[in-house]
BANUMI-480170 format. One record per residue (C-alpha): z, x, y; residue in one letter; residue number from 1. Coordinates in steps of 0.1 Angstrom, whole numbers. Layout:
BEGIN
      zz      xx      yy   res     n
       Z       X       Y     A   NUM
...
***
This chain:
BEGIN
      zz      xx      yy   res     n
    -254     300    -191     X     1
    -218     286    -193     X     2
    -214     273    -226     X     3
    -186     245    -212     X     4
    -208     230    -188     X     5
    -242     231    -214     X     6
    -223     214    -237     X     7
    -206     185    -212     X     8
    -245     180    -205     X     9
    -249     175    -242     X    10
    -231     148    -249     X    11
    -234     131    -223     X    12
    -266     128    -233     X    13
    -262     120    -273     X    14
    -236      93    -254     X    15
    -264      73    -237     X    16
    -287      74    -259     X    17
    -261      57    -287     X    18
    -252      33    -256     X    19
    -288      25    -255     X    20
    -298      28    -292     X    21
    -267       4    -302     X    22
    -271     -21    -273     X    23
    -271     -57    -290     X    24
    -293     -71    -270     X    25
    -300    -103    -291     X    26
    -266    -109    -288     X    27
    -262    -137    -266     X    28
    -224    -130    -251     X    29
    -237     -96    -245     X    30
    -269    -114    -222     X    31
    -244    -137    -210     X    32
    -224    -103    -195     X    33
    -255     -88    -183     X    34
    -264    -120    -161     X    35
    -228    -119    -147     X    36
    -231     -82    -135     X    37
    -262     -91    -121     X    38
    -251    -125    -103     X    39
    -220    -113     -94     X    40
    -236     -77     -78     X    41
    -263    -100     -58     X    42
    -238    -125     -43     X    43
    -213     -91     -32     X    44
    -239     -79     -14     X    45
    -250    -106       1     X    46
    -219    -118      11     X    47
    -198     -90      21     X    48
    -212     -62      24     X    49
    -224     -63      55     X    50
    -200     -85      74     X    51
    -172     -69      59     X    52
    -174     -32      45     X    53
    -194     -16      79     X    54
    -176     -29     102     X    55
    -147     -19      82     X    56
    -160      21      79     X    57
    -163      23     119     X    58
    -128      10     118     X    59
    -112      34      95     X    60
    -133      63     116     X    61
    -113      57     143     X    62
     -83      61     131     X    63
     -95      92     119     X    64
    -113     107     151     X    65
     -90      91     177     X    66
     -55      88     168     X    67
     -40     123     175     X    68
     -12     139     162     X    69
      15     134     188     X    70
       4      97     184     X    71
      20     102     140     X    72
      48     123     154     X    73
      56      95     181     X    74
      55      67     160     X    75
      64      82     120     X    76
      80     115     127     X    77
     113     119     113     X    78
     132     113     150     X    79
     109      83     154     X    80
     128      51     157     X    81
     135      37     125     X    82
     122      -1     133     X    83
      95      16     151     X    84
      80      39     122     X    85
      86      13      94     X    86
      70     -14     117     X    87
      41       7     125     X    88
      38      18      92     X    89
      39     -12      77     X    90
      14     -33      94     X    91
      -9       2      97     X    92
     -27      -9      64     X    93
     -43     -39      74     X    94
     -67     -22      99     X    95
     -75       2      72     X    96
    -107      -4      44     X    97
     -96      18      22     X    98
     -85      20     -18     X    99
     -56      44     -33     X   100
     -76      73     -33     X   101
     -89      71       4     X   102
     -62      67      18     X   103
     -44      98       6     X   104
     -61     125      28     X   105
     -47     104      59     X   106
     -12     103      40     X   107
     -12     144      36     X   108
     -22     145      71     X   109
       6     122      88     X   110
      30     140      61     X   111
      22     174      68     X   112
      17     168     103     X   113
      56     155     101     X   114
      56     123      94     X   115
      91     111      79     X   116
      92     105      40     X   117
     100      69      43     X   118
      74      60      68     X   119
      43      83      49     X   120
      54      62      19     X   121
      53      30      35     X   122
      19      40      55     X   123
       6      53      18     X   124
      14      21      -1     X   125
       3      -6      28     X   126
     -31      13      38     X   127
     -49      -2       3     X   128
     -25     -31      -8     X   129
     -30     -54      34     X   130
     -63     -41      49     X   131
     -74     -69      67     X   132
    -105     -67      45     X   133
     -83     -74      18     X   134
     -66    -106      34     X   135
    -102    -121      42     X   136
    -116    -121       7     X   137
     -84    -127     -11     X   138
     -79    -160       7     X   139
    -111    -168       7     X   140
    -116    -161     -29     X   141
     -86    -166     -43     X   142
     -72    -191     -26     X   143
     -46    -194       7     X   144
     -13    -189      -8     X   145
     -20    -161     -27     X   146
     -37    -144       7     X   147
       0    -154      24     X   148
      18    -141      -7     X   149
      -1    -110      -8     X   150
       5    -101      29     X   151
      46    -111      27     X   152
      49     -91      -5     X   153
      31     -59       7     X   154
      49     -57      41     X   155
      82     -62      25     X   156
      72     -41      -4     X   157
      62     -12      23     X   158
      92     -12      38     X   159
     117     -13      10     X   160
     101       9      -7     X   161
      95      33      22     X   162
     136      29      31     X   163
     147      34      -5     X   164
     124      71     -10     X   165
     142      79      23     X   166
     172      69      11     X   167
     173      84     -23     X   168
     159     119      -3     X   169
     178     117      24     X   170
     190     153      30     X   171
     154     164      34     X   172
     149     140      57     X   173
     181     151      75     X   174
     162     189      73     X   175
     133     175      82     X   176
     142     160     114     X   177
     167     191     127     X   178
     132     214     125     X   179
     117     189     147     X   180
     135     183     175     X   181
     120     214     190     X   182
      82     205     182     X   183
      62     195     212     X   184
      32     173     209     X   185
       1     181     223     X   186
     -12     155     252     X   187
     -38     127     246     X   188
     -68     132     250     X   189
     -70      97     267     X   190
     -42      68     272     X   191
     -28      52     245     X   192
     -37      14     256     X   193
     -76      28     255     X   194
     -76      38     220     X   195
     -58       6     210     X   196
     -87     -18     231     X   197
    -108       4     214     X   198
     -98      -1     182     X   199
     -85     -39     183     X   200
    -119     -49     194     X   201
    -138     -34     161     X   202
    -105     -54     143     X   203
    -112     -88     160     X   204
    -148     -86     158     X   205
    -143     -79     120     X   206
    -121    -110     112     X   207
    -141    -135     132     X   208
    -171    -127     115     X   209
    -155    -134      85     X   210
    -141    -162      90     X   211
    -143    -188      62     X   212
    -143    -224      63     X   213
    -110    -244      61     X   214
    -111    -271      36     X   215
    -103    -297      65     X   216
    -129    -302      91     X   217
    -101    -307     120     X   218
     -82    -286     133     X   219
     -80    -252     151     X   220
     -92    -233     122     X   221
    -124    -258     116     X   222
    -136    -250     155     X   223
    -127    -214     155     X   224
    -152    -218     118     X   225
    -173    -240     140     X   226
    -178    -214     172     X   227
    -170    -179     151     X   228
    -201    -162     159     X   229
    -197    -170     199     X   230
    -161    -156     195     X   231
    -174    -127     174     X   232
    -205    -120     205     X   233
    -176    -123     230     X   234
    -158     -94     216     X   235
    -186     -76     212     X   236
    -189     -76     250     X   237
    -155     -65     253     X   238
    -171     -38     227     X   239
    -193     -31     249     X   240
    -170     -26     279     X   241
    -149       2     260     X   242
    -180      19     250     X   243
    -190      26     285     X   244
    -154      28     302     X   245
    -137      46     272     X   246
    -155      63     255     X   247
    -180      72     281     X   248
    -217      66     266     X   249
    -244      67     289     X   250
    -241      28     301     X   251
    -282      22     298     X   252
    -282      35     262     X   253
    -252       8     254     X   254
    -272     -20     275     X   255
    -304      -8     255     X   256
    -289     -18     224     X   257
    -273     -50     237     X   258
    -301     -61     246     X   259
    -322     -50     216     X   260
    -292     -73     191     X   261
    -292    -101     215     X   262
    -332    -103     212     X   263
    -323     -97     167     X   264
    -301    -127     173     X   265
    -320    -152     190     X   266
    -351    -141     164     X   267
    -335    -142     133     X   268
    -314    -173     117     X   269
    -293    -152      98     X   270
    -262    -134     117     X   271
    -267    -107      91     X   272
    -300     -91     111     X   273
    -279     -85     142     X   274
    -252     -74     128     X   275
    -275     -48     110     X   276
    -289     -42     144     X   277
    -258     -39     163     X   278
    -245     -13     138     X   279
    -278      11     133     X   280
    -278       7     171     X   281
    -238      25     174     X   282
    -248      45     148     X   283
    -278      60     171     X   284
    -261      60     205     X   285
    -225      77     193     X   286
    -246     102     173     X   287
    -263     115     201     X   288
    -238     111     224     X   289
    -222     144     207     X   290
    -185     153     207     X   291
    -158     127     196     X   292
    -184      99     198     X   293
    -205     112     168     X   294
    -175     127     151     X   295
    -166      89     151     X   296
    -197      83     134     X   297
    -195     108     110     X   298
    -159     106      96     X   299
    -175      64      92     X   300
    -205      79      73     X   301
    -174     101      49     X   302
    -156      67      44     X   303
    -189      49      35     X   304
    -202      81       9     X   305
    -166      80      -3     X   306
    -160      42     -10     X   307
    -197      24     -13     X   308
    -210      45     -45     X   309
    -174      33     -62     X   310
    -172       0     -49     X   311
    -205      -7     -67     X   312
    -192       9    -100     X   313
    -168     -18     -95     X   314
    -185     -47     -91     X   315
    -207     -42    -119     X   316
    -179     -33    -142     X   317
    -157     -61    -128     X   318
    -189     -84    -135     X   319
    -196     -73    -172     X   320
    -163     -71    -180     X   321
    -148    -105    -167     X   322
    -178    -125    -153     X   323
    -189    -135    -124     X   324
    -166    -165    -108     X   325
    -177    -178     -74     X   326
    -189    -208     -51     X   327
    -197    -233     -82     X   328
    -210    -205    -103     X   329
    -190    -195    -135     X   330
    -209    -170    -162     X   331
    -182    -151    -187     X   332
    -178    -120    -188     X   333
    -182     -94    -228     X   334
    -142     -98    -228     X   335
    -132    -130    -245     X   336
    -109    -151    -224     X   337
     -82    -157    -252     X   338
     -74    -117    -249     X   339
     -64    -126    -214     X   340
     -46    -154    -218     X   341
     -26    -143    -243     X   342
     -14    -108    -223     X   343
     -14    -119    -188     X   344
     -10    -163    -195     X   345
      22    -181    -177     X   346
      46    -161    -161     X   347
      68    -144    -186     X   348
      83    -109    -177     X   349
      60     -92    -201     X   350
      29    -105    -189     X   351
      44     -97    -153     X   352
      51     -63    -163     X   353
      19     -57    -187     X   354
       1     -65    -152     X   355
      18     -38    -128     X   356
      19     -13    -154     X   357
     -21     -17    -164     X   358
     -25     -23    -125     X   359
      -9       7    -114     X   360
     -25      31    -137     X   361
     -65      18    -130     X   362
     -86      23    -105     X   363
     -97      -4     -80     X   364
    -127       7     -56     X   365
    -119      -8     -21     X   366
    -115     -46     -24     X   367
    -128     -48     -63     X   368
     -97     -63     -71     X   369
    -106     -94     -54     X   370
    -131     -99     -76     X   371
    -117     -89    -108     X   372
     -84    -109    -103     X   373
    -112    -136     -97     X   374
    -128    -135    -130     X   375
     -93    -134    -150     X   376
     -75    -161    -133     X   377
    -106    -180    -146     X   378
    -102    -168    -175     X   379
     -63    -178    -179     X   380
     -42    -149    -161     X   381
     -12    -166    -149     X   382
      -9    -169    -110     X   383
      28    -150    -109     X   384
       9    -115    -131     X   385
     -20    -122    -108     X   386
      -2    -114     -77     X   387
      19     -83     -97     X   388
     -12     -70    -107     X   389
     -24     -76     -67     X   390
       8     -53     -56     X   391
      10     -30     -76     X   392
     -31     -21     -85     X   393
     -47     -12     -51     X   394
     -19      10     -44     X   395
     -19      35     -73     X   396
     -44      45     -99     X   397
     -40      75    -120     X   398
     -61      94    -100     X   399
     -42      85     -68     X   400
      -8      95     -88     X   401
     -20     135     -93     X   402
     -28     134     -60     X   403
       5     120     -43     X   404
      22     148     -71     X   405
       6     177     -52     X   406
      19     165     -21     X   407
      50     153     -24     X   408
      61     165     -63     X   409
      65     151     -96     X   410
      99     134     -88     X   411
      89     118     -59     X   412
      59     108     -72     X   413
      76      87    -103     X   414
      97      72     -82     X   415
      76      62     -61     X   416
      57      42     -87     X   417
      86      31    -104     X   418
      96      15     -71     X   419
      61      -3     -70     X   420
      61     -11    -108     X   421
      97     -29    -102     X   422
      88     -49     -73     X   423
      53     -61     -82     X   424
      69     -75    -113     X   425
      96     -92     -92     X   426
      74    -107     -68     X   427
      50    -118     -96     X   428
      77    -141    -113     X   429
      92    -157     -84     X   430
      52    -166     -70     X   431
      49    -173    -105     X   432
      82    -199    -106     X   433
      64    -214     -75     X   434
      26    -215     -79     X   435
***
């Protein structure tokens, strides 16, 4: 019997059962709190979950399963082409559902595989801050300019942050690139373009079918709005198409399970049932298809184990915490909103810097801090520490930080956050001057 790991199970028992022999349940903010986790939790699931996070997991599986390593030495290696590997680096992220923790076994992986400094850093800090999952709900939810704002200030903050690391490091980098001009990259396993169809078509059918409603009921937007789930079947034919001429599934297994969500979608009135359909139909056909194909599915399963069970530890915190905000519904959260106000209010460099600083350090699950930046800009957080808080938070967490220190070193690791601490605060008071 260890006596550590007795004693851990000890207290964490005598600590939930003072949780539950304390809990002030007749006190009416406290059963205010307890309805937000609850409201908030229900409307995630129903709206997002679904539609956004498993599409999102078969997404991020690709990149896992079928980008190969020539593909990172070709595109961030340390010979790479500058524009090339910052560019690609950059703009990497927003095909990627993942939060600051997730994302670091693919950063080891391009780094050790001999990705350049500058390029890992930019791929490591754009991969949570501009997944396209990201982009949806945070102009959705909190509002248009602050989706723009958030997409400008994480490319630019991916890139000048990835340029400065190589900058400040740069005779590593020069040692770096010496050892490999004599590496030679294994072939693909297929053409480039067929991985890219492949994977653009999971992207595009992920957007469309979460495409929100413009205010104005003309316009481009308004019809694509208007016609988004027969652009979203569309690309799932061209889905379709690459699973049979790409990646080579029996062709009446992939016309079996057309059929079977065409016949879910003409039955149901909700788009969620074929959707559900469509994905428990993949799921069946890549898994017994073997090889790559189910390795596909099962690097999606490792995202979704990794990211679900912490995603909903987030949106119940987020909800008991700061309330549920959303649609017409507003219920507060335990923490009063003067605290709020008076730490993150206006746009003062304090509040600008109190918000990277607490942002870099916690954790946000994958897309939580949509909805917690929801509840305190309700609650009086000033737009300018809003957007800080945006930059700098799905990036780093402490966690994240020990992790990025085992790979890379202390040094590195510091100023790497110091870079993000610095520019989050910068961005937040100029959005701040403007918004």
């Amino acid at each position: 019997m260890e006596l550590g790991k007795e004693l851990k199970i000890l207290l964490g028992i005598i600590f939930f059962f003072l949780l539950a022999y304390f809990m002030p349940l007749e006190n009416l903010r406290f059963q205010e709190a307890i309805q937000a986790t609850l409201d908030l939790t229900k409307w995630y699931a129903r709206e997002h979950v679904i539609l956004c996070l498993l599409p999102a997991f078969f997404i991020a599986g690709v990149i896992s399963v079928f980008v190969s390593q020539g593909s990172v030495l070709k595109y961030f290696g340390a010979n790479a082409k500058k524009w090339l590997a910052y560019s690609v680096a950059a703009v990497s992220g927003t095909i990627l559902a993942v939060c600051s923790c997730t994302i670091l076994p693919l950063f080891s992986s391009i780094h050790k595989r001999g990705a350049g400094l500058g390029p890992a850093i930019a791929f490591l800090y754009s991969g949570p801050a501009i997944n396209i999952l990201a982009i949806i709900l945070t102009a959705n939810i909190l509002g248009f300019e602050m989706g723009i704002a958030r997409v400008i200030g994480a490319v630019i903050f991916s890139v000048v942050i990835g340029v400065a690391m190589s900058l400040i490091y740069s005779k590593e980098e020069k040692v770096k690139a010496a050892e490999q001009m004599n590496v030679v990259a294994p072939p693909e396993k297929r053409p480039i373009w067929q991985t890219a169809f492949h994977f653009f078509t999971l992207v595009l059918i992920l957007v469309f079918a979460n495409w929100g409603k413009p205010d104005s009921e003309t316009g481009v937007l308004y019809w694509i709005w208007a016609n988004k789930w027969y652009i979203t079947s569309a690309f799932g034919l061209l889905l379709v198409f690459s699973l049979i001429g790409i990646l080579k599934i029996r062709w009446w297994w992939v016309i079996i399970s057309l059929l079977t969500t065409a016949v879910s979608a003409f039955l149901s009135t909700s788009p969620l049932v074929p959707m559900i359909v469509g994905i428990a139909s993949l799921t069946i056909i890549t898994l017994f298809d073997g090889g790559d194909n189910k390795e596909w599915t099962l690097s999606s399963w490792d995202f979704t184990k990794q990211i679900m069970p912490l995603l909903a530890l987030g949106v119940i915190v987020a909800g008991f915490l700061l309330g549920s905000t959303h649609d017409n519904t507003q219920i507060a959260g335990i923490i009063p909103e003067t605290w709020i106000s008076s730490l993150v209010g206006g746009n003062s460099v304090f509040s600008n810097l109190f918000a990277s600083i607490v942002g870099a350090f916690m954790y946000f699950a994958t897309l939580t801090e949509v909805l917690i930046l929801q509840g305190l800009l309700a609650a009086g957080m000033g737009k300018g520490p809003a957007l800080a808080l945006l930059l700098a938070g799905p990036s780093l967490s402490l966690p994240n930080m020990l992790v990025i220190r085992s790979v890379i070193g202390m040094q590195k690791t510091l100023v790497y956050v110091g870079l993000v601490v610095i520019m989050a605060t910068s961005s937040g008071l100029i959005y701040g001057t403007f918004f």
